[in-house]
C-alpha positions in Angstrom: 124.2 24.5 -18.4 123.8 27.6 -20.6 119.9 27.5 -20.4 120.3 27.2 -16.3 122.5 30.4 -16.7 120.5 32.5 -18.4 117.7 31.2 -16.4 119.1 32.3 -13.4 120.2 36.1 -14.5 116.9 36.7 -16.1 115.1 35.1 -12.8 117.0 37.2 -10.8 116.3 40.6 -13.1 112.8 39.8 -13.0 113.0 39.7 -9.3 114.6 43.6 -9.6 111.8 44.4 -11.5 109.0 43.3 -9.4 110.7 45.4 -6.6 110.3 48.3 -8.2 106.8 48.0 -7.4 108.1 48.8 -4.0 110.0 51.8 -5.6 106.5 53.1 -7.1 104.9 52.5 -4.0 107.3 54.5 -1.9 107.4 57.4 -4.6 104.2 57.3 -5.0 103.2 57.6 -1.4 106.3 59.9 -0.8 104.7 62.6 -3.2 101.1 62.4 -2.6 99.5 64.1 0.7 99.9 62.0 3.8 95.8 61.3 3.8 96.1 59.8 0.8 99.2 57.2 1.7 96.7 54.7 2.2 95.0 54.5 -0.7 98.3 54.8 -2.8 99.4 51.6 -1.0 97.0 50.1 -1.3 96.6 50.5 -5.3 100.0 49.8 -5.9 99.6 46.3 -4.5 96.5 45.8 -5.9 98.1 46.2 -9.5 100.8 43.6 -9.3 98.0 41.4 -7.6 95.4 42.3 -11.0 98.1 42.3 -13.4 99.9 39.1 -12.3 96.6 36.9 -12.8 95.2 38.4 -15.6 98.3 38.5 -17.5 98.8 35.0 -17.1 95.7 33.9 -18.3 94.8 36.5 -21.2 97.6 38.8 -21.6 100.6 36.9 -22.2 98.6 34.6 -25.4 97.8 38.1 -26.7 101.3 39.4 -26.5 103.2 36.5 -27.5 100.7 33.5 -28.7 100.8 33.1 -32.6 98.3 35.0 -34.5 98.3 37.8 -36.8 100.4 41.0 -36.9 97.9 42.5 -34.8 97.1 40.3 -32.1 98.5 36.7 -30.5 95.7 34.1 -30.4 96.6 31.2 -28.4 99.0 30.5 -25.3 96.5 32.0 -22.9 97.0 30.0 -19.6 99.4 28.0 -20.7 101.7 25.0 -19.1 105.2 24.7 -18.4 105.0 22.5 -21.7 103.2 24.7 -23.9 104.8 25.8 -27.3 104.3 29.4 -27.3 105.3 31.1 -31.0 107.0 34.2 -29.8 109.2 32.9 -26.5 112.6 32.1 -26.8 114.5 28.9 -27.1 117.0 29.3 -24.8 114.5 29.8 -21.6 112.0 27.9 -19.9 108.7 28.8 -20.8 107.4 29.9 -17.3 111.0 31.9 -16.8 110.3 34.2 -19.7 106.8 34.8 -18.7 107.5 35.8 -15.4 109.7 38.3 -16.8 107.1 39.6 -18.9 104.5 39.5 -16.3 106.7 42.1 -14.1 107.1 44.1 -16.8 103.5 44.3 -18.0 102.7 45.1 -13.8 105.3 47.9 -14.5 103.2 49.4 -16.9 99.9 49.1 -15.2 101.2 50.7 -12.2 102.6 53.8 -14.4 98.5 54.9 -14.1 98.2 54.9 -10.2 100.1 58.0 -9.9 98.8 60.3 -12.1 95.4 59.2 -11.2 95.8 59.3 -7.2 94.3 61.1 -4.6 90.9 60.9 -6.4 90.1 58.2 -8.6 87.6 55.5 -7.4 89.2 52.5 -6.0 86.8 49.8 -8.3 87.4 51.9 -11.4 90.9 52.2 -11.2 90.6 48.0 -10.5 88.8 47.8 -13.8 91.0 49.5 -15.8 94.0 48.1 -14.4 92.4 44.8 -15.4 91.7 45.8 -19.2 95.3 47.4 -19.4 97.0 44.2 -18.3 95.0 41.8 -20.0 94.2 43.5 -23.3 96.1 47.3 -24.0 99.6 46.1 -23.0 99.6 43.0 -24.6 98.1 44.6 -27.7 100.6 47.1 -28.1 103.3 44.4 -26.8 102.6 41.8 -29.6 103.4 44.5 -32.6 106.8 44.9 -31.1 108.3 42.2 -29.1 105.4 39.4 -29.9 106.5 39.0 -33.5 103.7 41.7 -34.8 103.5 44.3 -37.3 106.3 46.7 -36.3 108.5 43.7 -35.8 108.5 42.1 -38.6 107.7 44.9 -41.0 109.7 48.0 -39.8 112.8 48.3 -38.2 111.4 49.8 -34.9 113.8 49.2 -32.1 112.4 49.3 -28.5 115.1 46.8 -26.7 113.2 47.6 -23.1 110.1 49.2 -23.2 110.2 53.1 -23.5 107.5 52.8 -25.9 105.9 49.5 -24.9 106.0 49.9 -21.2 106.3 53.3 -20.4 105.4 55.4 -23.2 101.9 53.1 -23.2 101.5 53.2 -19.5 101.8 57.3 -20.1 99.0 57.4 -22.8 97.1 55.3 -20.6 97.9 57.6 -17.7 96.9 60.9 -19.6 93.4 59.5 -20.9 92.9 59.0 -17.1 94.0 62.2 -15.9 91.9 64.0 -19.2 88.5 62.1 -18.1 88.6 62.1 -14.7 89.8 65.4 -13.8 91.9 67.4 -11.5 92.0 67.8 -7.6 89.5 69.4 -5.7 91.2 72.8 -5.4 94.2 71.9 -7.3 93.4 75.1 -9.7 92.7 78.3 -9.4 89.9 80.0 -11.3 92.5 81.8 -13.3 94.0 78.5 -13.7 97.1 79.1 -11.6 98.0 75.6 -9.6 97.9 75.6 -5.8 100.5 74.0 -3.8 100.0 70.6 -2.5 102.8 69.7 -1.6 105.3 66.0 -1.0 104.4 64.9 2.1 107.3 62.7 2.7 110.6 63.7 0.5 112.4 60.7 2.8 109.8 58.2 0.8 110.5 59.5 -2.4 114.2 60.0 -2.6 114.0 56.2 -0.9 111.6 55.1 -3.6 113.7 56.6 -6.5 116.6 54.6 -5.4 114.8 51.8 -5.6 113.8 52.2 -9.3 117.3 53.0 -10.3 118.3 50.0 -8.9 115.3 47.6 -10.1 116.1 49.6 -13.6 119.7 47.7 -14.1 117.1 44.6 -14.0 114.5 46.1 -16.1 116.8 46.8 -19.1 119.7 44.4 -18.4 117.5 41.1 -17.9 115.9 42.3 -21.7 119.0 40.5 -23.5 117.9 37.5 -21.7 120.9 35.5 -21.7 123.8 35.7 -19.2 125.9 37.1 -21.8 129.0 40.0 -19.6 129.7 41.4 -22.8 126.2 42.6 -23.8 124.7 42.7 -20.1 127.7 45.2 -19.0 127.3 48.0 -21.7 123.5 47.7 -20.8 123.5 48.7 -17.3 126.1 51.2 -17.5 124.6 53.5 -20.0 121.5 52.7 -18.0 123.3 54.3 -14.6 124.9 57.4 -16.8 121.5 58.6 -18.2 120.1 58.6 -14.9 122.5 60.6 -12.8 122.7 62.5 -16.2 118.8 63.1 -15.9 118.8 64.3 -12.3 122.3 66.7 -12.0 120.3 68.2 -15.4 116.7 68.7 -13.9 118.5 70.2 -10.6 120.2 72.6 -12.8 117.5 74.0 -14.8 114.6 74.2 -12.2 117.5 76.5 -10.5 117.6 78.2 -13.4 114.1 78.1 -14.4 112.4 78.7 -10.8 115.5 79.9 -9.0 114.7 77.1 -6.1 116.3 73.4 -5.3 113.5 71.5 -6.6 114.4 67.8 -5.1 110.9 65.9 -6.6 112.0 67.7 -10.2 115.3 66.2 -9.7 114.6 63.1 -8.6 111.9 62.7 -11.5 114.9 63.9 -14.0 116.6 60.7 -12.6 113.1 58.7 -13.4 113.2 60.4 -16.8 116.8 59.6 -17.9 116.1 56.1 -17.2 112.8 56.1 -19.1 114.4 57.6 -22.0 117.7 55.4 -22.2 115.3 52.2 -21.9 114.7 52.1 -26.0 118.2 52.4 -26.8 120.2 50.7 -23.7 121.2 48.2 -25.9 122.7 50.2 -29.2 123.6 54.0 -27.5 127.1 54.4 -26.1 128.2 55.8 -22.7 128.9 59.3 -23.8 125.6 59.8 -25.9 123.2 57.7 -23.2 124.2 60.8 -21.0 123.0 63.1 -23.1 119.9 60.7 -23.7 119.9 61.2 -20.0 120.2 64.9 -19.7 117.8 66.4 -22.5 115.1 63.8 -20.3 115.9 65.9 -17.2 114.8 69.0 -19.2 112.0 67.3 -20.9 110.7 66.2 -17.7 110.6 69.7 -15.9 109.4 71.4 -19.2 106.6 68.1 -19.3 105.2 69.7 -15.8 105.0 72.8 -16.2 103.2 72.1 -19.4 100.8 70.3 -17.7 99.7 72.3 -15.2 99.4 75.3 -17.9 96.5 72.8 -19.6 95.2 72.4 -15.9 95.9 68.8 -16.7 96.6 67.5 -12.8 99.3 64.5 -12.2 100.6 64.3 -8.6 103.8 62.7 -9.1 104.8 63.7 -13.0 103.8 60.1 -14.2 103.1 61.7 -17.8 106.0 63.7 -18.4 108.3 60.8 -17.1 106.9 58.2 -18.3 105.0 59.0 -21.6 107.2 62.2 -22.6 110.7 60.4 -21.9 108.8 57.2 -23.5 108.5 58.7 -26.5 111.7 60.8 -26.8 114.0 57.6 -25.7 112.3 55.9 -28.5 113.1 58.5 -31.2 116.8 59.0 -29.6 117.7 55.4 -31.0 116.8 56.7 -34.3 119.3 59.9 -33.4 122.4 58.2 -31.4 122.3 54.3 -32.5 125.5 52.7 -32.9 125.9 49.5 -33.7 125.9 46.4 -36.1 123.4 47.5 -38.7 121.3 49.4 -36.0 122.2 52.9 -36.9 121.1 56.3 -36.2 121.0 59.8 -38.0 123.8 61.1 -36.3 126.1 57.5 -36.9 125.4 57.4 -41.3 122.3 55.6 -41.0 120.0 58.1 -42.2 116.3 59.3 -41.5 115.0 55.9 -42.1 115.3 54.3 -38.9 114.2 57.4 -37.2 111.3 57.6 -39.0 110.4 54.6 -38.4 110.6 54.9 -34.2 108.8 58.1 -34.8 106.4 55.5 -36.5 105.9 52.9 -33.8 106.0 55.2 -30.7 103.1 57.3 -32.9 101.1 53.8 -33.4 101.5 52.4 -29.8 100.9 55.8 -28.2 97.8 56.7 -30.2 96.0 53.0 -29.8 96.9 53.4 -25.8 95.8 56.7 -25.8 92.3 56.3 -27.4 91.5 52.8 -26.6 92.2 54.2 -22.8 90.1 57.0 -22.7 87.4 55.4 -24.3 87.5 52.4 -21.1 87.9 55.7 -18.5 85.1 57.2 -20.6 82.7 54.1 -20.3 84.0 54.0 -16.9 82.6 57.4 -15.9 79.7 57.1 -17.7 78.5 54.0 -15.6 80.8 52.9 -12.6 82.0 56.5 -12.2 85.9 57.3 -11.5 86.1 59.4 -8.6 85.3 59.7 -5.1 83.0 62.3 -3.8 84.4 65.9 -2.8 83.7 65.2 0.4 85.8 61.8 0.7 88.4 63.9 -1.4 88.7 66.6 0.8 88.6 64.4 3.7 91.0 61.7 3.0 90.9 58.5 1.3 92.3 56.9 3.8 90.0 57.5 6.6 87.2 58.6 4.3 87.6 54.5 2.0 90.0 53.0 4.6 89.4 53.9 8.4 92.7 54.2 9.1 95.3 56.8 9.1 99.1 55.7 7.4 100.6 57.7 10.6 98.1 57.0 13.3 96.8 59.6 15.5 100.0 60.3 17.6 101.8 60.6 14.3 99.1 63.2 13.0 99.2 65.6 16.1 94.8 65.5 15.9 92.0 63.2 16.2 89.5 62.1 13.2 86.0 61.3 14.6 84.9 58.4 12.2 81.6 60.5 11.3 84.1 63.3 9.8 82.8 66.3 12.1 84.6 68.3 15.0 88.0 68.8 14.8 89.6 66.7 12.1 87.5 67.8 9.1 90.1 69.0 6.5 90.4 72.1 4.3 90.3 71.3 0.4 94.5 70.7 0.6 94.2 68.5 3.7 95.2 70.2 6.5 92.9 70.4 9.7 90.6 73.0 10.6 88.9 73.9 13.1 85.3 73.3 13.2 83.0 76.0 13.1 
């Protein structure tokens, strides 16, 4: 009776977290130009489609098949029967690996963003392919597959900020260093032009969703229907993130002097990121100033970008690998409980150090490992469309179709791209000459 409980609550997290592949999709969509919408779709399905197969068949033996500290080697396509070292007792085989599968999806899908409104459509497929069979996995075994930093240290990631999102950040800036920014997105003194949300409705929606998919993301991770540890989980979970967006409101007001709502609603993004590591051992009080130091990080993370010209359309990298990384070193700060204790609770630098440790080790193999594939990548397949596909659209430029249709748009696009609906280098239409 106990294993058909816990079966069912982690089931029905896993099932939160595959919908927030709807939640990416929307925000995704929701902050990219509406030329573009399209193509952002269409990538977002396309990961949980590449990720779902090819995590079953290679990724979840390397993550949790017994090997070597490094690296699973066996369970790769496995049975309902198979004995897998590194899954637990008290689930069906095929329960826990659905679980994992939507989590290692979750990661891939951290890269579409950053990446969008230029990368080539086959490229993107091909790394999306080698990050859910092989990066993910890799970096997955040494903490939750029984690898080095798991049985060596006393790293403690209890969701993923480092495995899931702090990876799929790396991953996310080696794509965003080799394949470049948007036509027009920069000056040439630097200074970024406006390209603005073209649906805030999609976002705000799309946020929403994530918050909600979130309470499965880190509550399903104690994997047993257990109140008592499932309750303390979620809540801390919900206070960092309306921590991380009433913060990020506040200090683009006080930075910019504007209401910025995509800052805000990515401070909620990066309160949950950074709670994710610690959900488990960080109290209410603390997890919402987990919370709200992310919603500063995250605006700072922006800015920063754009000052290294480094362009990512909906703040993937400073959500997702900068919140990664500072949720990961905040357990070593605010930990509280058992023997799972931070600087600021007696236990000392030592468990801080050794977060600082395993973020540094998963970042750094994601990172290079990443832009050596998007490197290889450029140098053969190539990772971008042309300018003039760019400037046009992806969607009618690589689709045909428009997200809106042509009532929606207010213009009509010849499908030879001259007359009327050629675009200007920040997609609006101009008129021909």
């Amino acid at each position: 009776m106990q294993e058909i409980i816990d079966s069912v609550w982690v089931l029905v997290a896993a099932f939160l977290v595959f919908f927030m592949h709807a939640g990416f999709a929307l925000v995704e969509s929701g902050f990219c130009r509406k030329k573009n919408v399209v193509m952002v779709l269409l990538k977002n399905v396309a990961v949980v489609s590449v990720a779902s197969l090819l995590f079953y068949v290679v990724g979840f033996g390397l993550m949790f098949g017994g090997g070597n500290p490094w690296v699973g080697l066996e369970g790769f396509a496995p049975d309902a029967t198979a004995a897998v070292a590194n899954a637990p007792d008290n689930l069906p085989l095929f329960v826990f690996l659905f679980f994992q599968l939507v989590f290692a999806a979750t990661a891939a899908t951290i890269v579409s963003g950053a990446v969008a409104e230029r990368v080539s459509l086959p490229a993107f497929l091909v790394f999306t392919s080698v990050a859910s069979a092989i990066l993910y996995p890799i970096a997955g075994h040494w903490v939750w597959g029984g690898g080095y930093l798991a049985t060596e240290t006393s790293f403690h990631d209890f969701a993923g900020s480092t495995v899931v999102h702090a990876v799929g950040g790396a991953m996310a800036l080696a794509g965003v260093m080799v394949i470049g920014a948007r036509h027009g997105r920069y000056g040439k003194d630097g200074r970024p032009r406006p390209m603005p949300a073209h649906s805030f409705p999609l976002a705000a929606l799309g946020v929403l969703v994530l918050w909600l998919g979130w309470f499965g993301f880190n509550g399903g991770s104690t994997l047993a229907a257990d109140p008592s540890a499932i309750g303390p989980v979620i809540l801390v979970t919900n206070l960092a993130a309306a921590a991380g967006f009433i913060v990020a409101l506040i200090h683009t007001r006080l930075r910019t002097g504007g209401l910025d709502l995509s800052m805000a609603l990515n401070g909620a993004l990066a309160g949950l990121v950074a709670i994710t590591a610690g959900a488990d051992v960080i109290g209410p009080l603390e997890a919402m100033l987990v919370g709200g130091v992310g919603g500063v990080l995250v605006v700072e993370g922006v800015f920063l970008l754009d000052r290294f010209e480094l362009d990512d359309p909906v703040g993937a990298i400073p959500v997702h690998l900068i919140n990664g990384v500072f949720g990961t070193l905040a357990v070593g700060l605010f930990a509280n409980s058992g023997e799972t204790l931070g600087l600021f609770h007696g236990g000392g630098v030592s468990l801080l150090l050794a977060q600082a440790m395993g973020a540094a080790m998963c970042v750094a193999f994601a990172f290079a490992v990443g832009y050596g594939f998007w490197f290889a990548l450029k140098k053969t397949l190539g990772v971008r469309v042309s300018v003039e596909h760019e400037v046009e659209g992806l969607d009618l430029s690589e689709c045909g179709v428009e997200a809106y249709g042509e009532e929606a748009s207010g213009w009509s696009m010849p499908r030879d791209g001259a007359g009327a609906g050629t675009r200007d280098a920040v997609g609006e239409p101009v008129t021909s000459a």
